[in-house]
SENU-315429 format. One record per residue: residue in one letter; x, y, z of N, C-alpha, C in turn. Coordinates in pm, whole numbers, plus 50000, padded with zeros to 5 digits. Example, Ala and Ser with C-alpha at 12.3 -4.5 7.8 and 13.67 -1.06 7.14 Angstrom:
// residues 2
a513194943150780512304955050780513204967050780/s512854977550708513674989450714512905000350787/
This chain:
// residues 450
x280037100778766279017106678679279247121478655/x280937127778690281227140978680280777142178487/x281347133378476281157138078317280357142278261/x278577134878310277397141378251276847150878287/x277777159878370277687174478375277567180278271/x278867177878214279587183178066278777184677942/x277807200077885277327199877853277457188977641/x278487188377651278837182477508278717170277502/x279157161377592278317153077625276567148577667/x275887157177710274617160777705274267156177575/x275267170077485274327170477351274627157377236/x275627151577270276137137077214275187126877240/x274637126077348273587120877435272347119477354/x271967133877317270647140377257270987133377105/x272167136177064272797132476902272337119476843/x272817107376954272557095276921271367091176951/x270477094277066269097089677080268357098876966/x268517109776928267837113776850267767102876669/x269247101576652269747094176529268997080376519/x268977071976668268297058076674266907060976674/x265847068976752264607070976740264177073376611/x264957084676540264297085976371264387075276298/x265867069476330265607052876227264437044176275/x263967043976383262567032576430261587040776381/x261297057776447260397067376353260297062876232/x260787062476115261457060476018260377046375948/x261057034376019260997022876021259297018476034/x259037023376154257507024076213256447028976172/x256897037476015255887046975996255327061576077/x256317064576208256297077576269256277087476230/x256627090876068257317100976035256337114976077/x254747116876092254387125176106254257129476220/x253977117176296253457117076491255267127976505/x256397124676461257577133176470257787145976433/x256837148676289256957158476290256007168176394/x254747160076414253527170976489254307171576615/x254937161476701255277162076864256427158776901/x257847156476784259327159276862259947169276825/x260167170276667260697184376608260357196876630/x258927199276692259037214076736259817215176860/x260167207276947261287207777051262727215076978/x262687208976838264097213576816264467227776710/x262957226276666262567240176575262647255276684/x262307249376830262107262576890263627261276976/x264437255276986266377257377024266617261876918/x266437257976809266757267676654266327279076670/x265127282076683264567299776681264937303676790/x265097297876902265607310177027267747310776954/x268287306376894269527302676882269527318476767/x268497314476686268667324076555267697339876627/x267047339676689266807350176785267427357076808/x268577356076900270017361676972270877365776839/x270927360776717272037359876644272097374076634/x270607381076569271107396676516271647408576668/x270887405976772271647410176858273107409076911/x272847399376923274657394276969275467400676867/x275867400876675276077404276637276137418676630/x275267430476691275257438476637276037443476761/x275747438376906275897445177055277787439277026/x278067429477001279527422576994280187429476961/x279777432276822280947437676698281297451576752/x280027461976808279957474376857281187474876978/x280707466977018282007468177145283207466077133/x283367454077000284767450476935285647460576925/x284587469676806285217478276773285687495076874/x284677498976952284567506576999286087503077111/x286417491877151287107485477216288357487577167/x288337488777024289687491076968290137507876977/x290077511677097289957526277031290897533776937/x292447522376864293197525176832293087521576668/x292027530276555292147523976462293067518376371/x294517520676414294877514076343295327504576368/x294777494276477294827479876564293507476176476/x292477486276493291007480176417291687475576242/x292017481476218292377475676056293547469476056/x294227466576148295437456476167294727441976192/x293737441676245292807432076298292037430276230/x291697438176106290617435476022291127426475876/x292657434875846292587428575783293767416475764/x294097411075889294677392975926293437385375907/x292607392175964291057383276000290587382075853/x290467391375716289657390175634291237379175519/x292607377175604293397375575524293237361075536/x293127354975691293257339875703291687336475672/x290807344075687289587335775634289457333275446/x289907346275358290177341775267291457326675200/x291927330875325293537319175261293037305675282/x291917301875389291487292275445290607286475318/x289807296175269288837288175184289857282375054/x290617294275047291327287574929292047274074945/x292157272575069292857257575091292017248975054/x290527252475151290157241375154289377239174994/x289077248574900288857244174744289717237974685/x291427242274697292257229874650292017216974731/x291787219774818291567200674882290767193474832/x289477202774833288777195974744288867192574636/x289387200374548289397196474383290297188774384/x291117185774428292427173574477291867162574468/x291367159474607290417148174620289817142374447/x288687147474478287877149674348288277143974184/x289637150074182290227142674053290757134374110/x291257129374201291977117074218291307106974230/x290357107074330289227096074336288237092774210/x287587112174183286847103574009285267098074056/x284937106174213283887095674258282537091074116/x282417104474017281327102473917281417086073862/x282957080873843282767070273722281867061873843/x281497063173941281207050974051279507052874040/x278717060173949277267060273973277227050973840/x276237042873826275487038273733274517049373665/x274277043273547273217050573458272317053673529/x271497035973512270337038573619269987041573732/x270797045873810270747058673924271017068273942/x271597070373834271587090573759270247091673709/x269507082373648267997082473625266917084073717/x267507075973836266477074773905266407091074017/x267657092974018267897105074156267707115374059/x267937117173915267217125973840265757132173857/x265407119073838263697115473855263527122673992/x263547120474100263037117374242263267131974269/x264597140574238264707150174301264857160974186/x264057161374054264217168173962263467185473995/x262627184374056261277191574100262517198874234/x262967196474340264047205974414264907210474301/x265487203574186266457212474145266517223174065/x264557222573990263887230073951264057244174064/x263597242674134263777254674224264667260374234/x266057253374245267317259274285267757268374195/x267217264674051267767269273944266987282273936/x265977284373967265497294873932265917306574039/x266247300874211266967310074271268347316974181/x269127304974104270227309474101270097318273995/x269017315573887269047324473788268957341373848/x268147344173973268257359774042269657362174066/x270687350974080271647352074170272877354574025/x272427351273927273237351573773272997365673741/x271427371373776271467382473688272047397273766/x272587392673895273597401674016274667404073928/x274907417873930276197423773893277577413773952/x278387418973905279897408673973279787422274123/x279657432674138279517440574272278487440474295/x277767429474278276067434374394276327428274506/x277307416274554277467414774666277947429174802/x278737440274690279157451674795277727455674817/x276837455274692275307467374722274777463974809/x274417447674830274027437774893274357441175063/x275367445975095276157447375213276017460675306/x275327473075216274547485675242273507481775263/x272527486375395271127484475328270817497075373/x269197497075300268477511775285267827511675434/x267297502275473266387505275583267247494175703/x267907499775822268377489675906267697481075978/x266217484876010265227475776052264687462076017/x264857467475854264397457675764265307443175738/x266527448975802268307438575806267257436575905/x267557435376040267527435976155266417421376147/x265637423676098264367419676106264627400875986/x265697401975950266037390275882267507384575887/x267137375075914268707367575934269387362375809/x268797365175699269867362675606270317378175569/x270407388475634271107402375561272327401275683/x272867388675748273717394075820274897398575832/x275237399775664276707409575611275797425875661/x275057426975639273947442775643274397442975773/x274117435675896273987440076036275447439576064/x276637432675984277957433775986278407449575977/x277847452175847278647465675793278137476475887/x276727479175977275797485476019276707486776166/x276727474076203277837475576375279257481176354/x279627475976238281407482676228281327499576183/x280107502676087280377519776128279667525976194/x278807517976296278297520476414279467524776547/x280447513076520281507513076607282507523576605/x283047524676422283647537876407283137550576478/x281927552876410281097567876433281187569276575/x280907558276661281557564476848282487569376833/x284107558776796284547561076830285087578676790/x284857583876727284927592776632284027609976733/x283347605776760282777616376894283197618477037/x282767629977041283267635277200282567617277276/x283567613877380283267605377467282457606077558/x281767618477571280747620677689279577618777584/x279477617277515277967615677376278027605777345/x279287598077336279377582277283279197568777421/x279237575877508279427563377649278077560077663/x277057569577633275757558877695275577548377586/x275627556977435275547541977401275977528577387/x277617531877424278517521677471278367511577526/x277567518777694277407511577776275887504277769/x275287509677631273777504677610274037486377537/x275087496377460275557479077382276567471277509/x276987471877600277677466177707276377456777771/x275837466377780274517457177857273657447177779/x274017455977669272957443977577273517427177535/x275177429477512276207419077472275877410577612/x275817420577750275747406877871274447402677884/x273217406877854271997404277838271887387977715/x272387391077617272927378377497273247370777518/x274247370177614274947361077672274697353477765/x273997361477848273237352377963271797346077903/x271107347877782269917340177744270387331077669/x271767330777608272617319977556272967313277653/x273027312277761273777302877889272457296677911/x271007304677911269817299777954269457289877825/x269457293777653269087285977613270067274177607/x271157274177598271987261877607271467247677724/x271327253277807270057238377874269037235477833/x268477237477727267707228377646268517223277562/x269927224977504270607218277368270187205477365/x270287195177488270247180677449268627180777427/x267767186877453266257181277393266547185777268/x266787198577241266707204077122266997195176961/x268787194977007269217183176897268927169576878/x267927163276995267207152176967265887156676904/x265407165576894263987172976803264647174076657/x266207182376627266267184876513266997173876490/x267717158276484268327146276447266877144476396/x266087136676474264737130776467264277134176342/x264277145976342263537155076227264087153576092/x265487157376121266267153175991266147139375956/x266207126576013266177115175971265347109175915/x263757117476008262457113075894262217120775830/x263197130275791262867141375649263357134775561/x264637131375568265437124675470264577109375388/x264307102175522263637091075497262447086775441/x261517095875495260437098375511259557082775578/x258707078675541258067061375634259067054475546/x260217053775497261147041275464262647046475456/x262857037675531264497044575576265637034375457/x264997027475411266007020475295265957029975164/x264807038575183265607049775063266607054175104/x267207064075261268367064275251269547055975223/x269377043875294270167038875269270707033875117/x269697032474994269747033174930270637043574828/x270127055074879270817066474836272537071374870/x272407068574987274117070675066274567058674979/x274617045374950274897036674894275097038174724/x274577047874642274747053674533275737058374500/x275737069774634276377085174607277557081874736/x278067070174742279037070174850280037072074832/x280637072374717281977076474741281767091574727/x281057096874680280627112874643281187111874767/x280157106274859280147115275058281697109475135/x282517098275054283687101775111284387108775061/x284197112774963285537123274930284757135074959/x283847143674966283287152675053283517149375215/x283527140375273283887139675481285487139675390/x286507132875346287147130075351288007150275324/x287117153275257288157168775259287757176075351/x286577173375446286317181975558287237177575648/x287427159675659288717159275795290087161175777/x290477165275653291947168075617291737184275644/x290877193075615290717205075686290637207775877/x289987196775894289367202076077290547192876095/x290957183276106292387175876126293787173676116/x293767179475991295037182375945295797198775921/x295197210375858294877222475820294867233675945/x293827230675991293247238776123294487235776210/x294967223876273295337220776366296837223976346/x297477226376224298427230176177299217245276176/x297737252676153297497263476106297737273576302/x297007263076360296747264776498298097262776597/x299517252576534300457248976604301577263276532/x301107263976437302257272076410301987286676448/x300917294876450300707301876526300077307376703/x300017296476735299337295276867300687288776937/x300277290277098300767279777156299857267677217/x298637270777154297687264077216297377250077174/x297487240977245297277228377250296277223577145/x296407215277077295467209876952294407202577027/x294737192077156293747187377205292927195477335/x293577206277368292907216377443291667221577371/x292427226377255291437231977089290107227077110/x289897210377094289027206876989288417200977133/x288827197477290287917197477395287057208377408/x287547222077375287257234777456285557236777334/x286237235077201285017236577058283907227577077/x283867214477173283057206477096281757210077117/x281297218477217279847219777245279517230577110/x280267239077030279947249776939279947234776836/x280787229376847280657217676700279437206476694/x278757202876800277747195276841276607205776778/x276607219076849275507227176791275287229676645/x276567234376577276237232876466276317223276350/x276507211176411276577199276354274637198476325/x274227197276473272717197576438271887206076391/x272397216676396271507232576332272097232476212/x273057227876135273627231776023273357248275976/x273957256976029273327262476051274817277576132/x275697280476068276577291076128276537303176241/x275137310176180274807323076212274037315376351/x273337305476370272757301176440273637293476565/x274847294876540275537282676635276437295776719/x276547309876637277097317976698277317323976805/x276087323476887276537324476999277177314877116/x277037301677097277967293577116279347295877115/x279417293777019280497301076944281627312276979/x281037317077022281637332377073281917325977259/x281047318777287281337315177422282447308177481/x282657295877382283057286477414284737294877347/x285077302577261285857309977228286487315077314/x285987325777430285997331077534286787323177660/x285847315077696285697305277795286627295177807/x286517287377727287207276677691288477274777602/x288407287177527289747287477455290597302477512/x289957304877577290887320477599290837328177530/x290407328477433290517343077317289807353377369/x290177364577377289537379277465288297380977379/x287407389177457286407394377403286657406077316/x287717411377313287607419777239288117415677060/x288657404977033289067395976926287827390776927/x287407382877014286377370676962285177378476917/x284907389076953283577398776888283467405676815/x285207406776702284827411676608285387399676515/x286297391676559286257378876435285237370176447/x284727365176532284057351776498282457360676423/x282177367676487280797378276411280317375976233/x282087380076218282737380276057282407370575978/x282997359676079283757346276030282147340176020/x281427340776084280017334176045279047339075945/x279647350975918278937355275765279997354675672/x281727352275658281687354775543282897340775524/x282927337875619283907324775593283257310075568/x283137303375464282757291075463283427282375387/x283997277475483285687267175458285187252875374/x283747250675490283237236375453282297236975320/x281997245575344281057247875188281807249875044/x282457257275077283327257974948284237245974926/x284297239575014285147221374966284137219274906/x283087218574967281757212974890280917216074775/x280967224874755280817230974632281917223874480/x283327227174539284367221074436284027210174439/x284087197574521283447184174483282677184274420/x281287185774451280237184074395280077190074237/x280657199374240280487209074081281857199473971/x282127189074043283397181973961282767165873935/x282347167674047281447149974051280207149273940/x279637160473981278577161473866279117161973723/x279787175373693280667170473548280947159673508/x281747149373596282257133273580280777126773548/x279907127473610278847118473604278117121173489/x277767134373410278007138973285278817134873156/x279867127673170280867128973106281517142873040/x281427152373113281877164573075283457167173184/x284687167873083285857167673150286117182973143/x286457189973315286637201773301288337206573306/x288927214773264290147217173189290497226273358/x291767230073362292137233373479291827248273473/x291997254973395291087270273379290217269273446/x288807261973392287727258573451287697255173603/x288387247273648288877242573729289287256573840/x290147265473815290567277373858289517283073869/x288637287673770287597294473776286187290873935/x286447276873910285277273374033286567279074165/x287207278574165287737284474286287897300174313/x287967304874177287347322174196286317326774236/x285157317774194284067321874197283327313774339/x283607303874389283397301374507284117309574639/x285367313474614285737326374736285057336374732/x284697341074577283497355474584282517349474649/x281907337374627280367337674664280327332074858/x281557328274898281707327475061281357339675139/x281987349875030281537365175128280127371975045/x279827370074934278507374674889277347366274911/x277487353274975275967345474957274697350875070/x274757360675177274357361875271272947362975203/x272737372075103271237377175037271007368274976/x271637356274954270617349774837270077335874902/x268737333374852267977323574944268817307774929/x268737300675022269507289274976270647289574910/x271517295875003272927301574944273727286374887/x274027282874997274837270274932274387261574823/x273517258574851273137249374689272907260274546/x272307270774618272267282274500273537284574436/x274517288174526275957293674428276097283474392/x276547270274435276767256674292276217261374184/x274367261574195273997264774059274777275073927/x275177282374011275747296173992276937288773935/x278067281274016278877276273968279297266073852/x278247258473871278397247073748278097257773636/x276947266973647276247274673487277967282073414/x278707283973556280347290773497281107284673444/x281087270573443281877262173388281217246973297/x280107254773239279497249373123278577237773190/x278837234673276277967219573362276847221073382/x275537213073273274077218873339273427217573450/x272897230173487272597227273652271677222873687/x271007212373599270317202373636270797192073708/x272137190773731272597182073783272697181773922/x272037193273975272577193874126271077182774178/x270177172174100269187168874143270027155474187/x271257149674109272077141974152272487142274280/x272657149274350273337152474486272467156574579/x271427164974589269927164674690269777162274773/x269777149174685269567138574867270127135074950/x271527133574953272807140875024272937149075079/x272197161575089272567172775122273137177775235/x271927169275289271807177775421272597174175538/x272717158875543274207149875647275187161375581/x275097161475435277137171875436276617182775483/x275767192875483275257202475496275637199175693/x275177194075726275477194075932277367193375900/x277707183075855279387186075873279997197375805/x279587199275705280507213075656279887222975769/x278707226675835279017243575895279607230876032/x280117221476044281117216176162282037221576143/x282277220976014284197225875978284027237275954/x283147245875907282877263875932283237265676047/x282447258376164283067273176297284227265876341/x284427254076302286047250576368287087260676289/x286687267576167288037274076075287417286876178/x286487292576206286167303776261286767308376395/x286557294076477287457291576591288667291176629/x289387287476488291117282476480291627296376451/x290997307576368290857318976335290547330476450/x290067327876485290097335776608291147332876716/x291687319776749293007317076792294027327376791/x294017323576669295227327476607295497343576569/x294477350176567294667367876535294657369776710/x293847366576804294297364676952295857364476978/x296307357176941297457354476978298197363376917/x298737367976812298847374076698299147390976780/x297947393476844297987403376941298457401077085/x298527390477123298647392477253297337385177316/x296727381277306295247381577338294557366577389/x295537358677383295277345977364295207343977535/x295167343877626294827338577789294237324977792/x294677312477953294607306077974292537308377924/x292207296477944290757298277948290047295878109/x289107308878101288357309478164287597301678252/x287097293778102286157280578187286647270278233/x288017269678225288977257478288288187246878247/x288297248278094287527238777980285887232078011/x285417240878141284277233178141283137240178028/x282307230578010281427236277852280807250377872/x280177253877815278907264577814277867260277866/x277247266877944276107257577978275797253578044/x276697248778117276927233678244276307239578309/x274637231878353273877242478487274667241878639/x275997230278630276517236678752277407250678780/x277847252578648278547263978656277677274278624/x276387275778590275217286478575275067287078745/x275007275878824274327276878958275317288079047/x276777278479018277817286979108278527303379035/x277737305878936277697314778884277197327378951/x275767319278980274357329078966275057328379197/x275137322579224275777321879342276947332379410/x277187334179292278947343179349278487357679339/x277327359179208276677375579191275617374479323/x275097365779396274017371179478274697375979602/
């Protein structure tokens, strides 16, 4: 029974009882008794998760950098890190648009269920559109304005400005380093304390993960469902080939891509890799959810993969605000599927264009509400496709929505590897692959400091 130590297992545990309870929830008519008395179990592992994020971020990056005291290692490091997260998305948009024309999933909907998912989810796509219209009338540089802010409190105080608390720690980090060292060390050592303070309420909240992700499965299943679970099924049954060629370009990325990307620059074992990730991939499988899985993230980085703290706290920080590998596959599908289901054939310009404009919007979406479905909007309006159509896809969302930020922090993870190594930086791991978490290694932890 060594195994059910292992906190990833735990949360696999939590994964599937959560998945079977919402289908009987579901089935039974539960859907509310779930929402009043299981999902706040998983709403409050979400808020203590997204809690930590602006700290950890701000105490991490500070030390990253301050750590580098050699700037020109800091911009040697800055910019591999801003080089493979851009090169990454661009892969994974050709994969997608690959897919996409080859398969053709649009010719596979009927009329009358472009009518009906019209109908049902016309009123969400109403909304989306009107986010995206704020997000149309943004300069092509409001994402840089976007990235200044006027009041740092006011970042601080919201988790979608977290390019703001990005730019705020890196010339936070400069400006030390940049002063007499007897003026810069307390606060050094203020953010030293604060990064191990983060870290240890991340080790504390991680023993709730398996209630947690059985609160947020549950939740998701009778959201989706609501008291009849043959609408989903109904719906996945519509839009199914949509959702294989969407999984199908996320596992040629986390399977094929990553692991590639990872042999040729690493020496690190592919199945070492993806043992050492799975508790960060479990988390944000169920949080869907990047900024939120981050401190995970950063742990299991550390720990389990060897990457130094001084790499893993200023890439992975990055990589969760501005890299989104899985979203931008998703985006190109979907903004191609919809056209098809339209009968609107887009020309390879067009075609090019959704891949310009989805790498801008990976590093600009932080300010805008409902980023991911918003930039589609944004995207189809660029390549003539009305964005009424995103009411087609909706109901889908949210299953791709848990696997794409899966394949976000795995590119974040493989990425941090690899600029580790790159430097030097890459060390056996720590946790001698045991998870994050594991209250036996919290016990013999808390044991060795007393």
């Amino acid at each position: 029974m060594d195994w059910f130590k292992k906190l990833h297992w735990q949360i696999i545990i939590g994964l599937v009882l959560g998945l079977i309870y919402g289908i009987y929830a579901a089935s039974a008519g539960l859907g509310q008794f779930t929402t009043d008395w299981i999902a706040p179990f998983g709403t409050v592992f979400l808020n203590l998760l997204k809690f930590i994020a602006v700290p950890l971020i701000l105490a991490s990056l500070v030390m990253g950098v301050t750590s580098l005291s050699d700037t020109s290692k800091l911009s040697r490091i800055g910019g591999k890190t801003i080089a493979f997260y851009v090169g990454t998305t661009v892969i994974a948009l050709v994969v997608g648009l690959f897919l996409v024309n080859m398969v053709e999933p649009g010719a596979y909907v009927p009329v009358e269920v472009q009518e009906a998912l019209t109908e049902t989810y016309g009123g969400d796509a109403q909304q989306r559109q009107e986010f995206a219209q704020q997000a149309k009338e943004r300069g092509p540089l409001q994402p840089l304005v976007d990235m200044v802010p006027t009041n740092f409190f006011a970042s601080a105080s919201d988790n979608g400005s977290m390019l703001q608390i990005v730019f705020v720690a890196i010339l936070l980090g400069l400006a030390l380093l940049q002063i007499p060292k007897d003026k810069a060390q307390p606060l050094i050592n203020f953010f030293d304390g604060l990064n191990s303070v983060v870290i240890r309420i991340v080790e504390i909240t991680m023993l709730m993960a398996p209630i947690g992700v059985f609160g947020l499965m549950a939740d998701a299943i009778t959201s989706i469902a609501g008291d009849n679970p043959d609408q989903v099924i109904d719906v996945v049954q519509a839009l199914g080939v949509y959702c294989l060629t969407v999984v199908a370009g996320l596992a040629v990325m986390v399977f094929i891509v990553y692991p590639t990307l990872l042999k040729l620059f690493t020496k690190k074992s592919v199945v070492d890799f993806f043992r050492g990730i799975a508790p960060a991939q479990l988390v944000a499988f169920s949080t869907s959810s990047s900024g939120a899985t981050l401190p995970v993230t950063m742990e299991v980085a550390e720990k389990n993969l060897g990457v130094s703290e001084e790499v893993s706290s200023f890439v992975l920080p990055l990589g969760a605000t501005i890299n989104m590998d899985g979203t931008a596959l998703y985006q190109a599908v979907a903004a191609v599927f919809i056209a098809q289901v339209l009968g609107i054939d887009l020309t390879i310009l067009q075609q090019a264009n959704i891949v310009f404009i989805a790498v801008l919007a990976s590093i600009g979406t932080a300010a805008v509400p409902s980023a991911g479905i918003v930039m589609l909007v944004v995207i189809l309006e660029s390549v003539g496709v009305p964005s009424a159509g995103i009411a087609l896809i909706l109901g889908v969302d949210r299953p791709l929505d848990m696997l794409r930020t899966t394949n976000n922090i795995t590119g974040d993870t493989m990425v941090a590897s690899v600029i580790a190594a790159s430097e030097g930086e890459l060390g056996p791991a720590d946790g001698d692959g045991i998870a994050v978490g594991d209250p036996s290694v919290m016990v013999e932890q808390g044991a060795a400091q007393n």
